[in-house]
N, C-alpha and C positions, 0 to 999 in steps of 0.2 A: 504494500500500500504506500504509496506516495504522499506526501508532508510537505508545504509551504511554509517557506518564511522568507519574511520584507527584509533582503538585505542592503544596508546604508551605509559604504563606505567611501574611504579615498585610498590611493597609493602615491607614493613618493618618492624620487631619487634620490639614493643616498653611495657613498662608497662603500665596500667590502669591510672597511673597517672602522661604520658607522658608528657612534652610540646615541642612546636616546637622550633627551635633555630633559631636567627634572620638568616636570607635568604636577606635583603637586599644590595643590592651591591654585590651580586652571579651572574654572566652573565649575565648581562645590567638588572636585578631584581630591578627596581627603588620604589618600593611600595610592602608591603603583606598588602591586602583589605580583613578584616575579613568579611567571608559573611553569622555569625550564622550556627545554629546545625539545620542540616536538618536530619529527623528520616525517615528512610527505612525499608522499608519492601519488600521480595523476597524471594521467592521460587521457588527451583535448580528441574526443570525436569530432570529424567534418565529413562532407561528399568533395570529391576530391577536386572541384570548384571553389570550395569554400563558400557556400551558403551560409552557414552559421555565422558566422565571421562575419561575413560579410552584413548581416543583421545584427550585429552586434549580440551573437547569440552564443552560451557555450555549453558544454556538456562533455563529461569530465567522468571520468571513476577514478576515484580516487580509494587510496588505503593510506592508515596513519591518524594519530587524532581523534577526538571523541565522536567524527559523522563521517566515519568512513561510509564508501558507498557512490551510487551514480546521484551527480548533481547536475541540473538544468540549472541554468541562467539566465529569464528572461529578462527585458531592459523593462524598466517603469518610468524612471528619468535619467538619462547618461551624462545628463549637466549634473545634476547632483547626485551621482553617483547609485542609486536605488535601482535595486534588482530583484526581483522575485524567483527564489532559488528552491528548485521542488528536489526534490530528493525519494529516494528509492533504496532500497538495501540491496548488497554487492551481488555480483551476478556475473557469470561468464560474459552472457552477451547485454546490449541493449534494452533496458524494462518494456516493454510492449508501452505502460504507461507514457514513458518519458517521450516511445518516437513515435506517438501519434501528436503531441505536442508542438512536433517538429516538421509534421507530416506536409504541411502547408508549403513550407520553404523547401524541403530536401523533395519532396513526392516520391519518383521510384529510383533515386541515386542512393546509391550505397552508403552507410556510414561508415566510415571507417578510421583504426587509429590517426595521427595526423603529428602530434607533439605531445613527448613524455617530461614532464616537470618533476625533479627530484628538489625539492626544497626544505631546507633546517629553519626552521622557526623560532625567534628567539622570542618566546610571547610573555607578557604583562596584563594584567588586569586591572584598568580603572577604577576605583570607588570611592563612595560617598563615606559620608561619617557614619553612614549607618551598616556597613558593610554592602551595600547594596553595588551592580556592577552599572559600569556607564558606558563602558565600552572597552573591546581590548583593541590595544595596538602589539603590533610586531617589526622585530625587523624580519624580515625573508631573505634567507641568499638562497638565493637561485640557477641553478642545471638545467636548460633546458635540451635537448635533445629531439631533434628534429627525426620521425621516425617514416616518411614518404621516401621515395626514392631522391638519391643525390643527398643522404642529411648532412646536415650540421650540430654545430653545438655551439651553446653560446651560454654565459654565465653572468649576474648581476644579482647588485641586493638596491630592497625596495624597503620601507614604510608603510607598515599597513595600520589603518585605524577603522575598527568596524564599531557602529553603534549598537550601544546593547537594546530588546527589545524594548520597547515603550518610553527608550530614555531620549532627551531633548535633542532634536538635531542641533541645535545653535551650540553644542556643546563643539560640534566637528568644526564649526569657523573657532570657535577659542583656541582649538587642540591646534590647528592651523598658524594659526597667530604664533602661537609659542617655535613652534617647528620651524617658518619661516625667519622666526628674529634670531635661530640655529643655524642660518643657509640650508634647510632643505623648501627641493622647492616641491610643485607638485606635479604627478608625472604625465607626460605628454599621453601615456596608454592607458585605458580605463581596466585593459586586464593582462591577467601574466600572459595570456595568450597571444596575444594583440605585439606586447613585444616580443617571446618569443618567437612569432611568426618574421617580424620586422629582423630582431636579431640573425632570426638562420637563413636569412636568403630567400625566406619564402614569401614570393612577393602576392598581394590580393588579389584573388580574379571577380570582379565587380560584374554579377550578372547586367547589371544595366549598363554594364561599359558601351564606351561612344556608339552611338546609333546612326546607322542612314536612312532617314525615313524615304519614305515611297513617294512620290508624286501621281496621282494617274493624271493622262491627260485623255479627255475622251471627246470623239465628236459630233455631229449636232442630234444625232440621233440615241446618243447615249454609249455608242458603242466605245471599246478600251482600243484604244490607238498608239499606245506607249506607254512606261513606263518608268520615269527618270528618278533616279535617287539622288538626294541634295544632303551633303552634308551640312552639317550643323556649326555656325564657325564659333559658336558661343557654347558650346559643349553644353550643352543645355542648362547654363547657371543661369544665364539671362537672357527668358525667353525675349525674342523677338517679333517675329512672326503670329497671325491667327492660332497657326497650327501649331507653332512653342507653344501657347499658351494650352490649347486644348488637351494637346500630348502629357503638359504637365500635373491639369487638374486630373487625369486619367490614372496618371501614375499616383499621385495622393489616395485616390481612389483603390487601386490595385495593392498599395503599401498599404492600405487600414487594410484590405479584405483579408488579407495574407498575417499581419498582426493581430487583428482579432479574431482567425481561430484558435489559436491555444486557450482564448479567455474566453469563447464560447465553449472548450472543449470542460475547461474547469467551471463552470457555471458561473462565472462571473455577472456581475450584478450589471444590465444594462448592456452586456458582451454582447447578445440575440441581435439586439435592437441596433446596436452602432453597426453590426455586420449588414445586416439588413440595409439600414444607410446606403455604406458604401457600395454595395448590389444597386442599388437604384439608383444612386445619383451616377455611377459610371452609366448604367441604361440609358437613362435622361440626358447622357451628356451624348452618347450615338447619337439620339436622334434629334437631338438640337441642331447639331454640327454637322446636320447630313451635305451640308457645299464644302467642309473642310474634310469629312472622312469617308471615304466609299462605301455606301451602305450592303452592298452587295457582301463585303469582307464583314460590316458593323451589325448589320440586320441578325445574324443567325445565331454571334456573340450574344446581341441582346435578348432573344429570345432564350441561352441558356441562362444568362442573367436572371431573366425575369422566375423561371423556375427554381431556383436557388429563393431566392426573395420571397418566394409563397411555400416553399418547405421550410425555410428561417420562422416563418411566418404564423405557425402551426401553433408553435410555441407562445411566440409573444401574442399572439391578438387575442387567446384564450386568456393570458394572466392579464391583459389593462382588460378586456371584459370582465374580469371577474372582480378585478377593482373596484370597478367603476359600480357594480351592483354593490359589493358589500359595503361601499361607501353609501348608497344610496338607503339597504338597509339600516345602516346604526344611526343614519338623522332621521329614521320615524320612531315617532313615540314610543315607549313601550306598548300603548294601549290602542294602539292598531295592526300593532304586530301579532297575527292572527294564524295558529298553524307553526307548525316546525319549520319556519321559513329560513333562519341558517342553514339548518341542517340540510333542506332541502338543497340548497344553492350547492354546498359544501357538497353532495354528494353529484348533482349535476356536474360543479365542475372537475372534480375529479375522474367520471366519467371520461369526458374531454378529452382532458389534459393524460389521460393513462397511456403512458406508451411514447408522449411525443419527445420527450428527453432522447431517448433512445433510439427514435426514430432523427432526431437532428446529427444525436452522432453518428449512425450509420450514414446517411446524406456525405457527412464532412471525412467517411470512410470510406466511400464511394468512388470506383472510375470515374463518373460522371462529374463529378464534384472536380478531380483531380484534371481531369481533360478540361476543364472548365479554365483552371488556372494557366494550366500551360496555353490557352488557345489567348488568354488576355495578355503573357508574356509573350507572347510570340508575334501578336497586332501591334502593340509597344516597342518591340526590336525593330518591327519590319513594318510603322505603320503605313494605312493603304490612302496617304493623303491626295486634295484633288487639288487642281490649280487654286483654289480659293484662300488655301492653306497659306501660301507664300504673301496673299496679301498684310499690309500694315492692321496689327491686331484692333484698334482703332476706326478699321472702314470694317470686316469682315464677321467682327460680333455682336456689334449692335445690331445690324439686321437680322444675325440669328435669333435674339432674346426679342427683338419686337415683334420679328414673325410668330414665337412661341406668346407672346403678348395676346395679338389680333387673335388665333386661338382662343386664349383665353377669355378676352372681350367677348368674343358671340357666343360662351358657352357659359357665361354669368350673365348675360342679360336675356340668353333662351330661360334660363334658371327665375330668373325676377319674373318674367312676362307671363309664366303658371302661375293656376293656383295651387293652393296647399293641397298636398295629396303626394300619391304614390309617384306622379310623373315629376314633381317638382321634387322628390328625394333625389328620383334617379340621374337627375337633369344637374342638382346640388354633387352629387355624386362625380360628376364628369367634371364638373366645374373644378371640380377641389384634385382632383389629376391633373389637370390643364396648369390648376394655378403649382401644382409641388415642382412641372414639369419647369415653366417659366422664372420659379425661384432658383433651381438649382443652374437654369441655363444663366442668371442674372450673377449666382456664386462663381457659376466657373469662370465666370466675365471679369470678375472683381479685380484678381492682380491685373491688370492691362487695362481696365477702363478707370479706377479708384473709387472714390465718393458716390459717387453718382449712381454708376454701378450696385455697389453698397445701398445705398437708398434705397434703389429700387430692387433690388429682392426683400427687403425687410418688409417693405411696401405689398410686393405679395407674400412672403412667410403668414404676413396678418393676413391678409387671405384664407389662405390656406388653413389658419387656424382656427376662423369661423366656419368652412364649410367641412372642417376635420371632426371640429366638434359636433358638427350639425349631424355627421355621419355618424359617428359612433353614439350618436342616440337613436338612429335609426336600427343600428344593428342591437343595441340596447333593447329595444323594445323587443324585436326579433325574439330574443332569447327569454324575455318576460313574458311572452307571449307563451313559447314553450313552457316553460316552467312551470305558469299560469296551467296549463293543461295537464299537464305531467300531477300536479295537486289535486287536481277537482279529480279525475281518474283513481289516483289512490284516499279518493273521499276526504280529502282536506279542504280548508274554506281558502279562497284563491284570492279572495279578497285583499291582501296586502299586495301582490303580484299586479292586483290591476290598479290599485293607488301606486303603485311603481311605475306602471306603463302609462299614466295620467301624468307623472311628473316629466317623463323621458319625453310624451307628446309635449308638453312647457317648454320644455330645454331649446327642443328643435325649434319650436315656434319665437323664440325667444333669437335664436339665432338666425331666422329669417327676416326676423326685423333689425338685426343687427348687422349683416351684411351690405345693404345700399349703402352705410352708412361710411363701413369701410371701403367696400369696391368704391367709391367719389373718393377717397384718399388714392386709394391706388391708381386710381385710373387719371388723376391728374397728367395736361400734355406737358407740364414742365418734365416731371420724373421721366419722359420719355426722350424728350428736346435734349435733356442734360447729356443719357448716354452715347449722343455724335453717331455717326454712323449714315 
């Protein structure tokens, strides 16, 4: 079984025959308790790319120490040093656990050894006055041992300070303070492996290394007539072009899908949901930018897209459903709460939800899932851009985000021009795709247009969040509706189910008079004037 914990540390360069400077009396540091030289031994898995690495990702078995065993190291923040390090007990090979974890970045390449780290530890324990710990530091000298073909070896000692659990970060700026008025500085690698990769010769191979995108050129009738590849003279730091920019909200996109499976995998709170995200907003962004990206290449991507997003989907729209009812139960009174109506709910959603865990991790254990990924790194190495792509980002996206506009426009005022009823849900319904579609086309827009840009997605976000809301009391009632029946059948009184579905009809109606009010903000010609194009 696999164990998490928040690790917060830094590393330092020092010489071979460093020593540590008193630390006592450094924030509330009442005691340094020398705890002996513990010798380690670890070996850094990678694919023989370096994927891991190259995500700033490690994984290690290590022996020696009181956690001997395989550690993951995933990033949480690498400016401040924070890493969430799961851990597994020793094992000949791989934990099944650990390389489904990894599964995202490595898919069907091999792990394999890559660099063995022999390192003497010369550790100390920080504490309070109350014996309490704050954090150890060490120095480390370090062996590394390059174990790929061609090795090397390479030797160094470092500074390590990890915080103990639950104790103050701002203890690590103090500890810092004292270390640097020592001349240590702090070190350019966030991990042993990092140097020694740098140290033995073993240079990065950066899956997204330089790219030539595709140009098509096609003629009047659609047809592919050539295709030129232009390199990039800006190495993609600074995009220039339409198609820099769309290339690069893509890859944002592709980098969250790929990072939040591990934290879908470990059920992280909100994990479903940002995955989901990124699934949609890369979708949204195909078909925004069908003059800059060949849909013929984009259309089929997005259609796996979109399947991904509705088996993500299974999961979350059951748990904010279920929310949103039991919220709606605990503000009725006691004394019209009529019937086992928790219980009820509680066993409905349970019903539901039986199974979908299981069934997301099979999805993210899936061929399909996995060709999914390769087919999105592989449009990104080799994308299939049109002539419209090379235009100045400035003339070529505003027209995308007002064409997804004008969309929007006739499918909010089809929406007003109903009355209340079934057809003006379905018509709200469309309305509130149109507008999530023209938010994100107006995000992707943002670095290359600025402000303006900015404004106007916010402009429809609020949109979006009146006809979001609008919806999920349609689907709200939906399932009150069920419920409602499922009770009176097992001879219960249904009656709080339909004061539920009286309040859900409020909501909606509530937010149909709430909309004009916002679409006249949004639909303002200034917000449109601004974005140029």
């Amino acid at each position: 079984m696999a164990e998490t914990k928040r690790e917060i540390e830094r590393k330092y360069d020092v010489g071979a025959d460093a020593a540590l400077p008193d630390l006592t009396g450094v924030a509330g540091i009442a005691d340094v308790v020398d705890k002996g030289v513990v010798d380690l031994d670890a070996v850094y898995y990678d694919t023989a790319d370096q994927r891991l690495h190259a995500a700033s990702v490690t994984l290690r078995r290590r022996t020696g120490g009181d956690d001997a065993g395989w550690h993951l190291k995933l990033p949480v923040s690498l400016a401040e040093g924070v890493r969430d390090e799961i851990r597994a007990p020793l094992s000949d090979s791989v934990p099944r656990a650990l390389s489904a974890l990894v599964r995202s970045r490595v898919r069907e390449a091999e792990l394999a050894p890559v660099v063995r780290l022999l390192s003497a530890r010369d550790l100390r324990h920080l504490v309070d006055a109350k014996g309490e710990l704050l954090a150890e530091i060490s120095i480390d000298r370090v062996r590394a041992e390059r174990l790929s073909p061609h090795g090397g070896t390479a030797e160094w000692a470092e500074i390590e300070v990890e915080l103990a659990d639950d104790a103050d970060p701002a203890l690590l700026d103090k500890v810092e303070k004292k270390l640097r008025k020592a001349g240590v500085e702090r070190s350019d690698s966030s991990s042993k492996l990092g140097k020694a990769l740098a140290a033995t010769g073993l240079s990065e191979t950066r899956r997204q290394a330089r790219e030539k995108p595709s140009v098509t050129k096609k003629g009047k009738k659609g047809e592919r007539l050539a295709v030129v590849h232009v390199e990039d003279p800006a190495g993609r730091d600074e995009p220039r072009t339409a198609g820099d920019h769309v290339l690069a909200y893509l890859r944002a996109q592709r980098d969250a899908l790929v990072s939040l499976d591990p934290a879908v995998r470990r059920d992280l709170p909100d994990a479903v949901h940002q995955m989901r995200v990124a699934t949609r907003r890369m979708r949204s962004a195909f078909r925004s930018y069908r003059k800059i990206l060949d849909r013929t290449v984009t259309d089929p991507l997005g259609d796996e897209l979109k399947w991904l997003a509705g088996e993500l989907g299974v999961d979350r729209d059951q748990e904010v459903l279920t929310e949103r009812l039991t919220a709606r139960i605990g503000a009725v009174p006691r004394t019209l709460l009529l019937g086992p109506v928790r219980g009820r709910l509680r066993i409905w959603s349970v019903a539901r939800s039986s199974g979908s865990r299981r069934r997301t991790l099979a999805v993210l254990d899936g061929k399909r899932y996995l060709a999914l990924l390769d087919s999105v790194d592989a449009v990104l190495a080799d994308p299939p851009l049109r002539p419209a792509a090379l235009a100045p980002a400035a003339d070529a996206l505003p027209k995308a985000v007002l064409k997804d506009y004008r969309r929007l426009a006739a499918r909010v005022e089809h929406a007003l021009a109903l009355s209340p009823g079934q057809d003006r849900d379905a018509a709200m319904h469309a309305a509130r795709k149109a507008a999530k579609r023209v938010r994100y086309a107006g995000e992707a827009a943002t670095p290359a247009l600025g402000k303006p840009a900015k404004r106007f997605a916010k402009r429809m976000k609020a949109v979006q969040g009146v006809l979001g809301d609008h919806q999920d009391s349609v689907v709200a009632r939906e399932a009150l509706r069920a419920l409602a029946i499922q009770a009176h059948l097992a001879g219960e009184t249904a009656f709080t189910w339909g004061l539920l579905y009286g309040q859900e009809e409020g909501a909606a109606a509530d937010r149909e008079r709430e909309l004009p009010g916002v679409w006249a903000k949004a639909s303002k010609a200034k917000l449109r004037s601004a974005l140029g194009g």
